[in-house]
C-alpha positions as CSV (number, residue, x, y, z in Angstrom):
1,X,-19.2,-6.1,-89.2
2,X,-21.1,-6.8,-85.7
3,X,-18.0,-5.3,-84.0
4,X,-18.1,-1.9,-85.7
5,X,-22.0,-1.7,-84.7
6,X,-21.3,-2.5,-81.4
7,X,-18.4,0.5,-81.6
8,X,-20.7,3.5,-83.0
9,X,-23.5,2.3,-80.6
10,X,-21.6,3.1,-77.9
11,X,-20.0,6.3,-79.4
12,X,-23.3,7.7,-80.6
13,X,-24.8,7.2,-76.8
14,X,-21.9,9.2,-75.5
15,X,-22.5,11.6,-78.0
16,X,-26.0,11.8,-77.4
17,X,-25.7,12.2,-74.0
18,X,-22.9,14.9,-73.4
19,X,-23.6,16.6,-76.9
20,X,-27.2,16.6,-77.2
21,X,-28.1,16.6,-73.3
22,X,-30.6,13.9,-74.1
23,X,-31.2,12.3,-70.7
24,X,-29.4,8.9,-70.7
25,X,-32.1,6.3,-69.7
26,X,-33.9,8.0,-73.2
27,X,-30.4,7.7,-75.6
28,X,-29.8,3.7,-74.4
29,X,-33.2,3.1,-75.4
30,X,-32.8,5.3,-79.0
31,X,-29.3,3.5,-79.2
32,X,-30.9,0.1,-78.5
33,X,-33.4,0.6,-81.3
34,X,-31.2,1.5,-83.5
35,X,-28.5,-1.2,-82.8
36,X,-31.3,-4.0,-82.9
37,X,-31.9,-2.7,-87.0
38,X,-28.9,-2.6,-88.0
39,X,-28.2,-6.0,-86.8
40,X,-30.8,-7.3,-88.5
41,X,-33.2,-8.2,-85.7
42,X,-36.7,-8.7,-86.9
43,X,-39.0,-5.3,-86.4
44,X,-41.3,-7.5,-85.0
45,X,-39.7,-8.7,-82.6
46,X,-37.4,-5.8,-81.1
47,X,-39.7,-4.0,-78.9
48,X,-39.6,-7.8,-77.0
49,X,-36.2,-7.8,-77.4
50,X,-36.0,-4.5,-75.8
51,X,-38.5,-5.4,-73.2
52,X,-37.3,-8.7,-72.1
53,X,-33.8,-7.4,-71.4
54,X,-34.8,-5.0,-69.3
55,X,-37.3,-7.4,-67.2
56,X,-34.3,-9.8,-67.0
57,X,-31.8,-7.5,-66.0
58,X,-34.1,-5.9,-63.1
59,X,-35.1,-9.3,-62.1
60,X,-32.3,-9.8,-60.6
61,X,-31.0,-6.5,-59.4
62,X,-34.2,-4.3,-58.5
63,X,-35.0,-6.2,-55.7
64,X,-31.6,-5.7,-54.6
65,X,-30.7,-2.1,-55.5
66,X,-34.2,-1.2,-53.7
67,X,-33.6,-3.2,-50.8
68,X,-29.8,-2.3,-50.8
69,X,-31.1,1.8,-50.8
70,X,-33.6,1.3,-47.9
71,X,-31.2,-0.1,-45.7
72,X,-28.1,2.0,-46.2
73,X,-31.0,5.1,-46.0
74,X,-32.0,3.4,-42.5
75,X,-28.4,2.8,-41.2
76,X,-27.5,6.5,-42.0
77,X,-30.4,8.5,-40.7
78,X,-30.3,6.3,-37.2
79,X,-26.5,7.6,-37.3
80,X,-25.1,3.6,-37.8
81,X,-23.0,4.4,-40.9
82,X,-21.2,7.7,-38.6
83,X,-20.3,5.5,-36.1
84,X,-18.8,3.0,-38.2
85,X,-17.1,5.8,-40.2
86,X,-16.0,7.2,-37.1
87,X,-14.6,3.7,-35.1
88,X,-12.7,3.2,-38.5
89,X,-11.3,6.9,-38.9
90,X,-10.1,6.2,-35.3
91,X,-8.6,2.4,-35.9
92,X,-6.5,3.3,-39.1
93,X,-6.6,7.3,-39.4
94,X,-6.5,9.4,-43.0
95,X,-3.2,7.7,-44.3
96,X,-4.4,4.2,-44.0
97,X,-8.0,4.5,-44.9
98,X,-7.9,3.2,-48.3
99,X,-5.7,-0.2,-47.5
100,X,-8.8,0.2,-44.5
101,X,-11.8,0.4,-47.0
102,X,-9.7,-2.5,-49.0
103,X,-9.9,-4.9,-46.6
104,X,-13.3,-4.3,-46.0
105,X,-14.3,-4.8,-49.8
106,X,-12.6,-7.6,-49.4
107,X,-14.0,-9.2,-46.9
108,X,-17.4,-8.1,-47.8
109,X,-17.1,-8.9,-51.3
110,X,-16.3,-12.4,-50.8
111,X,-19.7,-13.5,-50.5
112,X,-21.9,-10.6,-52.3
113,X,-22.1,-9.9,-55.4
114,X,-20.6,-6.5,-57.0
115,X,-24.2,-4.4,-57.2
116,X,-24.9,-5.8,-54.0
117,X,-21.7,-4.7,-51.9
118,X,-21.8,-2.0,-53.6
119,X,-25.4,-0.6,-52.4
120,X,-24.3,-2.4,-48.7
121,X,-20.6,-0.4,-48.7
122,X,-21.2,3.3,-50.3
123,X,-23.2,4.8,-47.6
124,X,-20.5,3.7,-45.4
125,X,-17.7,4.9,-47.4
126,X,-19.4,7.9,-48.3
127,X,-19.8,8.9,-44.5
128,X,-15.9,8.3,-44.3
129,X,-15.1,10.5,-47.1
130,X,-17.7,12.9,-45.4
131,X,-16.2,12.8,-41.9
132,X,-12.7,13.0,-43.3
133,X,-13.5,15.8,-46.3
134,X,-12.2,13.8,-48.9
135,X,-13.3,13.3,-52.2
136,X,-15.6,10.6,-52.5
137,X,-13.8,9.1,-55.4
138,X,-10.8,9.0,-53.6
139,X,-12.6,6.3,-51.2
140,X,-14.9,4.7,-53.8
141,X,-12.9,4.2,-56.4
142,X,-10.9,1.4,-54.5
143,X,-13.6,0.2,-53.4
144,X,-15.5,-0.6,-56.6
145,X,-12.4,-2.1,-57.3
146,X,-12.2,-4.7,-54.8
147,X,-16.1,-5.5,-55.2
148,X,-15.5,-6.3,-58.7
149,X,-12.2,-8.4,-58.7
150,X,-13.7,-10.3,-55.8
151,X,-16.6,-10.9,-58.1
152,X,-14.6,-12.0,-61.1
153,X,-12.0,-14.2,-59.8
154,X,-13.5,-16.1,-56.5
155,X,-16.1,-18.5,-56.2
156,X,-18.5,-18.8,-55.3
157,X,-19.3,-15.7,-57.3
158,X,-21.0,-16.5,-60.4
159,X,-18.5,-16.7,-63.5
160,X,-15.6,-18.5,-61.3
161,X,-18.0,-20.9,-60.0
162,X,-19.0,-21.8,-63.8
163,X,-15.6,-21.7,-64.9
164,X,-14.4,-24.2,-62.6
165,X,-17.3,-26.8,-63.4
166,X,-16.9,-25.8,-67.2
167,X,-12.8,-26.7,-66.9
168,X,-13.7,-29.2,-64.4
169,X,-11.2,-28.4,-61.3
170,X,-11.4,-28.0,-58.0
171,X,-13.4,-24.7,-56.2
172,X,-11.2,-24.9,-53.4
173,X,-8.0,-25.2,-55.7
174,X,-9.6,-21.2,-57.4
175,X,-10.0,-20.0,-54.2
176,X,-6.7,-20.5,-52.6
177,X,-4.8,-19.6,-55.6
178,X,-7.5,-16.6,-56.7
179,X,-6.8,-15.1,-53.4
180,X,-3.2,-14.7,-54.8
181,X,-4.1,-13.4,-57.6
182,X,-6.5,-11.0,-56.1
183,X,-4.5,-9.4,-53.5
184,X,-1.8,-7.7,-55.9
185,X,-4.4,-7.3,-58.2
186,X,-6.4,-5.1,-55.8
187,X,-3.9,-2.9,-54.3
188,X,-2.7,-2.1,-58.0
189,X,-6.4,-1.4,-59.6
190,X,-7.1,0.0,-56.5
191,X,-5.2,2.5,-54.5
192,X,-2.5,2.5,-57.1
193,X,-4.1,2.8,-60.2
194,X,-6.6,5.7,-57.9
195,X,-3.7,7.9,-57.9
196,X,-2.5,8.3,-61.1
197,X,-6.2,8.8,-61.8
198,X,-6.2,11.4,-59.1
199,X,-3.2,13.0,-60.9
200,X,-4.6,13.4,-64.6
201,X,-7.9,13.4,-63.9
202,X,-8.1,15.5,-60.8
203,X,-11.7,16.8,-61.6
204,X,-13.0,13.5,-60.3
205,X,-12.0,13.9,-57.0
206,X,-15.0,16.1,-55.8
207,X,-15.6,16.8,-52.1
208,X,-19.9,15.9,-51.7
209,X,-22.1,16.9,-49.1
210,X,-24.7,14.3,-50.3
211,X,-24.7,11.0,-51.7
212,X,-27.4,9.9,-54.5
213,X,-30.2,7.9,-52.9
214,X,-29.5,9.4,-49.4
215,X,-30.0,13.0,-49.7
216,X,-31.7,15.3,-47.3
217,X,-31.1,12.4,-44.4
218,X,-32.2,13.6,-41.0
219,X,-30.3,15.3,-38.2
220,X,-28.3,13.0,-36.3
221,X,-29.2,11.9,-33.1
222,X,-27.6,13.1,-29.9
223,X,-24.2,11.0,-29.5
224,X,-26.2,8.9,-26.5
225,X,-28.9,8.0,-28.8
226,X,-26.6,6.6,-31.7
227,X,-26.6,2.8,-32.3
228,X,-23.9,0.4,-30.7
229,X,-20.9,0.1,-32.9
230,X,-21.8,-3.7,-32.7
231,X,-25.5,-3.2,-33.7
232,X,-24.3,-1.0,-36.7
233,X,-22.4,-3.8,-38.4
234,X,-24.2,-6.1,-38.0
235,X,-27.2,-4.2,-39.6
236,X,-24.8,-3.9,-42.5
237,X,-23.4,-7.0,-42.7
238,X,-26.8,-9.0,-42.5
239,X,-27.3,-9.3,-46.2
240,X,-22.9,-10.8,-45.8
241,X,-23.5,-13.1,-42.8
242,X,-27.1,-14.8,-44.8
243,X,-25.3,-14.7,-48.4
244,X,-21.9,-15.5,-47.8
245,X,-22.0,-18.1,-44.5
246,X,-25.0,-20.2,-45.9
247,X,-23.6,-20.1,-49.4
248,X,-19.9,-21.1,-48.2
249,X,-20.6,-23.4,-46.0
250,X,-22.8,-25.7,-49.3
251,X,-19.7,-25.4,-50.8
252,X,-17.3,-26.7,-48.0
253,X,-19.9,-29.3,-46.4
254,X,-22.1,-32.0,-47.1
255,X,-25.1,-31.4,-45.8
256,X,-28.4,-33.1,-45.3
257,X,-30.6,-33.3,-48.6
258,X,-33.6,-32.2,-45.8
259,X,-32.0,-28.8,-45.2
260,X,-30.9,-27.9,-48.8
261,X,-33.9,-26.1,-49.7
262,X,-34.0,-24.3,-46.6
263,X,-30.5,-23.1,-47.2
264,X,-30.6,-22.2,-50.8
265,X,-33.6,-20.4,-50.2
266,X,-31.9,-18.0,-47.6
267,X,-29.2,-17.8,-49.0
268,X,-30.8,-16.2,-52.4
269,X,-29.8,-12.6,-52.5
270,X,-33.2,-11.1,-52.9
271,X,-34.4,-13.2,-50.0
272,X,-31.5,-12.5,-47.6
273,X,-31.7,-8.5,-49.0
274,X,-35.6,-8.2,-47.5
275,X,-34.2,-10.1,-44.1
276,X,-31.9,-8.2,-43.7
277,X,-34.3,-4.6,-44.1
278,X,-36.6,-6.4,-42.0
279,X,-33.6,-6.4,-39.6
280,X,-33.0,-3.2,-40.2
281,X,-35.9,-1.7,-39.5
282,X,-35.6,-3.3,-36.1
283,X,-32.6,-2.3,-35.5
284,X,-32.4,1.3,-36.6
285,X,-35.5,2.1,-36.5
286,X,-37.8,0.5,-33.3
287,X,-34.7,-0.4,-31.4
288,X,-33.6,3.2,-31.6
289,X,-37.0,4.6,-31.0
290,X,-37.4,6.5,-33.7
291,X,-41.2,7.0,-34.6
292,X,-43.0,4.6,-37.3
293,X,-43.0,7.8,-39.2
294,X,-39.4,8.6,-39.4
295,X,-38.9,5.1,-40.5
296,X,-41.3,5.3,-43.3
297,X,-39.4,8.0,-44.4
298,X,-35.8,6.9,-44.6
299,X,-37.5,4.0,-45.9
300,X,-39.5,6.1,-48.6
301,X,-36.2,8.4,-49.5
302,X,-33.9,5.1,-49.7
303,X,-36.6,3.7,-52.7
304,X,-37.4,7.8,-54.6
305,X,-33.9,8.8,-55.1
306,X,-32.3,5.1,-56.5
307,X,-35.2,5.1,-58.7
308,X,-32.9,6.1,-61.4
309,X,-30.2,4.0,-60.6
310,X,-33.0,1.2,-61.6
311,X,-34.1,2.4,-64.7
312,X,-30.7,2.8,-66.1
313,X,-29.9,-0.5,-65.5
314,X,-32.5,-1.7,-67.1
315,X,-32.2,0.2,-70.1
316,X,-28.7,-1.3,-69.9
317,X,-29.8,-4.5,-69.9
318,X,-31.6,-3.9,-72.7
319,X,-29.2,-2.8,-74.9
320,X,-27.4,-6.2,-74.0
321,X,-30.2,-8.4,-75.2
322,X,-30.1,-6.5,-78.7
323,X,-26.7,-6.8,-79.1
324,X,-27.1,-10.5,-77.8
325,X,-29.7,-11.3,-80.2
326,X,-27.8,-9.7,-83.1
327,X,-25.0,-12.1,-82.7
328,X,-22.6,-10.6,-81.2
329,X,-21.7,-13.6,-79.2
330,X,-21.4,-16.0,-81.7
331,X,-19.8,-13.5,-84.5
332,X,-16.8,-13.3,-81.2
333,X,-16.8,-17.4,-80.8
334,X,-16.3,-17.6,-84.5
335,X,-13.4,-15.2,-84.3
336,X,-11.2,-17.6,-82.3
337,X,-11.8,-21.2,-83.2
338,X,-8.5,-22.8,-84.4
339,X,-6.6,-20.5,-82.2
340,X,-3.3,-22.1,-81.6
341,X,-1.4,-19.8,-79.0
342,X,-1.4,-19.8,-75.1
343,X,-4.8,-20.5,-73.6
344,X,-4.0,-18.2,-70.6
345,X,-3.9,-15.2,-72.9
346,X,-6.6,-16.8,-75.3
347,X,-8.6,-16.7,-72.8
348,X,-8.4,-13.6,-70.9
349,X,-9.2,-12.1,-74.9
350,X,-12.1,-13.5,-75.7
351,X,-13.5,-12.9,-72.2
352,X,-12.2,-9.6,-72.7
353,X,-14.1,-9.0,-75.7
354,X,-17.1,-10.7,-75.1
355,X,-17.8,-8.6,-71.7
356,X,-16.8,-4.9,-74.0
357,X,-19.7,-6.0,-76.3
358,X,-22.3,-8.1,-73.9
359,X,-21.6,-6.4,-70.4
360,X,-22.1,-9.7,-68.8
361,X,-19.3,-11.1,-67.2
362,X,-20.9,-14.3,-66.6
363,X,-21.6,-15.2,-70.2
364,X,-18.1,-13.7,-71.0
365,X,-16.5,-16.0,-68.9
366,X,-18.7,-19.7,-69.7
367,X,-18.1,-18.5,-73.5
368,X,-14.3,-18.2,-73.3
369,X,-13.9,-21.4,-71.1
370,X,-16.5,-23.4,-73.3
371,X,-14.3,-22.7,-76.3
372,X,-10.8,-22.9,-74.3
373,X,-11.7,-26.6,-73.2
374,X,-10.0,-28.4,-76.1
375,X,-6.9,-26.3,-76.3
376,X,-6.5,-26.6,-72.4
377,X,-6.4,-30.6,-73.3
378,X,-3.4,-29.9,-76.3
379,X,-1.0,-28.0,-74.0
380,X,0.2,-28.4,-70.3
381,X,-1.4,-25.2,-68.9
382,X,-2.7,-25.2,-65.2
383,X,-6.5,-25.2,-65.7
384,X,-6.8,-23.7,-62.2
385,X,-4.9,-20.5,-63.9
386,X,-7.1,-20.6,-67.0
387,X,-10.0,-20.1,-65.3
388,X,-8.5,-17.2,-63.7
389,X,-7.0,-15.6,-66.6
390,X,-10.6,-16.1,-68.1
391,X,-12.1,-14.2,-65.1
392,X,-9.4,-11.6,-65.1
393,X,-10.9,-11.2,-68.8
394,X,-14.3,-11.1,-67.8
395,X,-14.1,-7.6,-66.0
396,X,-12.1,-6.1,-68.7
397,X,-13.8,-2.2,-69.7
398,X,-16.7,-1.9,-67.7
399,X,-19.3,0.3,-70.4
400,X,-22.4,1.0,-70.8
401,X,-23.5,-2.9,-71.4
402,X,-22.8,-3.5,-67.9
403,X,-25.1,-2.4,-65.1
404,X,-22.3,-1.6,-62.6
405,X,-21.4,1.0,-65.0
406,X,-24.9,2.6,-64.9
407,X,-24.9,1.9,-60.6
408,X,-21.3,3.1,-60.6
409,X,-22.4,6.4,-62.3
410,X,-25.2,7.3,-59.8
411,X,-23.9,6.3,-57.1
412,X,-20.6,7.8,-57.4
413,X,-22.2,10.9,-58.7
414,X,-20.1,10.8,-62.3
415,X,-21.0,12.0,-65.5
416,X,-20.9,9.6,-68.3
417,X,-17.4,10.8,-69.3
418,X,-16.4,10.5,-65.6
419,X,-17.1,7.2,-65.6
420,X,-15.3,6.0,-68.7
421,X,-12.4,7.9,-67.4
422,X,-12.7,6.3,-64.1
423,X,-14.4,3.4,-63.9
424,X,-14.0,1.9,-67.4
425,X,-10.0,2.4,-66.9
426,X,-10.4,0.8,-63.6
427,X,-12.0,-2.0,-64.7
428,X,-9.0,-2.6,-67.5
429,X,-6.8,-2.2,-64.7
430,X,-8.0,-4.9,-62.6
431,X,-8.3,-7.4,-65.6
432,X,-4.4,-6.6,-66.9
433,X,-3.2,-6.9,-63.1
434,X,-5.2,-10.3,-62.9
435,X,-3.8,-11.3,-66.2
436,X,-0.2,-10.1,-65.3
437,X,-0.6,-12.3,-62.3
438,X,-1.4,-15.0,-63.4
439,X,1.4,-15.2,-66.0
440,X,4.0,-14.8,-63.6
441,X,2.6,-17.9,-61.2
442,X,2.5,-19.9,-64.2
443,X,6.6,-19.4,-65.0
444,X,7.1,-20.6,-61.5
């Protein structure tokens, strides 16, 4: 049964990890072997398997994780990420500050992609937990989960975008009513769901002195040296304001066929991540008249210490593409044709499912709604909810498939068990507050 492979996989990597101390990026390519035999994947043709999974899962995030590291490295060592910690310390004080880092998930993640608010936002948050001697958890935690139900539910992230064209209804129609869904859906994933996890899990919540990927940064400079509070976020924001403005406004205008190009090819997120370093070394860096040498080396530090971070996302990405090529996929589509009960909940379950076993909410999400499409047509449910419900699905229990569980790791400086206790349960969370929302709009 492919689902009972896919279930010791994952229980045999945990257990050679945090049994047999074998180092992780080692045991998901073991595991990833092993999986692609048993499956019945051609010897011949696993080591490409293996291979091509990882090149297609760092092609689009190694560029961006790199970039991502160099700038946050840049921002901190020039002293940008303590005076935004500081200006927002000061705005909304200790009590407030995760409804504060909320909002600004929110905002930010409207427009970037998880991995990439994530790399944007943790050097920040981290300087906040720093400056206030909290745990970083406490901070990150809600964070992560704001970045990711953003990234499920709202276009024009990836898997809402595709549902809407796959269901064919309006993006505005998702937006407006995702933003609905998403706002109860965050504050209970988020700061709720954080402290109940801060109650039975309290070993989490560890006070850091460094962050992975910006260790050993350098002295701050004296308080009249310091960038402009202005300066600071917009160095942060660049990757945002190229992304998100160029990208919304395609959606909301008609523009000239001339300029298409143009736009689409700023608004890519590895272009608009080297901008926006270019901009960064500017403005950290030359602006703040900090040597060529001292720039080199934030800049070298930002790409040595997320080197990790990289290579276990790749291997996760590799274990994807076995478990792809085995069939999982269709062995899941199979599972639920003729279904005959609410497509909301239909949905969200096979999305569900398909993201546990694939870590990709993307195809999760085109799968479900590709097979919901006829049952949507037999019964009177709001398509604009389905695709939600479906997207809700799609983040259910973030693993090791899934590369933000790999980033999440590192950069939240968990163990493997950590982050199944955190971040897996947080992921759930967010998917059964989305679907829990979305079934109380549709009695109204």
């Amino acid at each position: 049964m492919p689902l009972l492979v896919v279930f010791i996989s994952v229980v045999l990597l945990v257990i050679l990890i945090v049994k047999f101390k074998i180092e992780t990026f080692a045991a998901l390519l073991l595991i990833s072997l092993l999986a692609g035999v048993v499956l019945g994947i051609p010897l011949p043709k696993l080591p490409g398997v293996i291979t091509t999974g990882m090149a297609e899962q760092l092609g689009d995030l190694a560029l961006i994780i790199g970039c991502g590291s160099m700038i946050g490295k840049l921002v901190a060592d020039a002293g940008g990420s303590y005076v935004i910690a500081n200006s927002l310390i000061n705005r909304f004080g200790k009590r407030k500050m995760q409804l504060a880092v909320v909002l600004a998930s929110a905002i930010i993640g409207f427009a970037l992609f998880f991995e990439v608010g994530l790399v944007v936002l943790i050097p920040i948050i981290f300087e906040i937990a720093k400056e206030l001697r909290v745990p970083l958890a406490k901070l990150a935690l809600p964070m992560g989960a704001t970045l990711n139900t953003m990234h499920g539910l709202l276009p024009p992230h990836p898997a809402p975008t595709a549902l809407a064209e796959i269901v064919d209804v309006d993006i505005g129609d998702v937006i407006l009513v995702g933003i609905i869904v998403a706002i109860p859906t965050m504050l209970i994933a988020g700061p709720l769901w954080n402290s109940v996890l801060e109650h039975f899990f309290p070993q989490i919540y560890r006070y850091q002195e460094t962050l992975n990927g910006f260790d050993d940064g350098e002295a701050l400079p004296p308080r009249k040296h310091l960038p402009k509070f202005s300066t600071s976020v917009l160095t942060t924001l660049m990757p945002v304001v190229l992304i998100g403005v160029l990208t919304i406004s395609r959606q909301l205008f008609t523009l000239p066929k001339s300029i298409l190009p143009i736009l689409k090819f700023f608004a890519d997120p590895d272009v608009a991540m080297v901008l926006s370093l270019l901009v960064a070394i500017y403005t950290m860096g030359v602006k703040q008249k900090r040597s060529m040498k001292k720039i080199g080396h934030s800049l070298d530090k930002g790409v040595r210490q997320v080197a990790l971070v990289v290579f276990l996302t790749g291997a996760g990405g590799a274990f994807k593409a076995v478990l792809e090529q085995g069939g999982i996929a269709a062995y899941i589509s199979g599972l639920f044709e003729g279904i005959n009960f609410s497509p909301l909940i239909a949905g969200w379950l096979i999305a569900a499912l398909m993201h546990v076993c694939l870590g990709s909410s993307t195809v999760a999400a085109m799968t479900s709604a590709s097979l919901m499409g006829p049952l949507i047509l037999q019964t009177n449910a709001d398509p604009v909810l389905v695709v939600l419900a479906i997207g809700a699905g799609s983040i259910f229990g973030d693993n090791v498939t899934d590369a933000g569980f790999w980033m999440v790791k590192e950069y939240f400086n968990f163990s493997v068990k950590e982050t199944f206790l955190a971040w897996t349960t947080t992921t759930s969370m967010i998917a059964f507050a989305g679907l829990g929302t979305v079934l109380l709009l549709s009695t109204l």
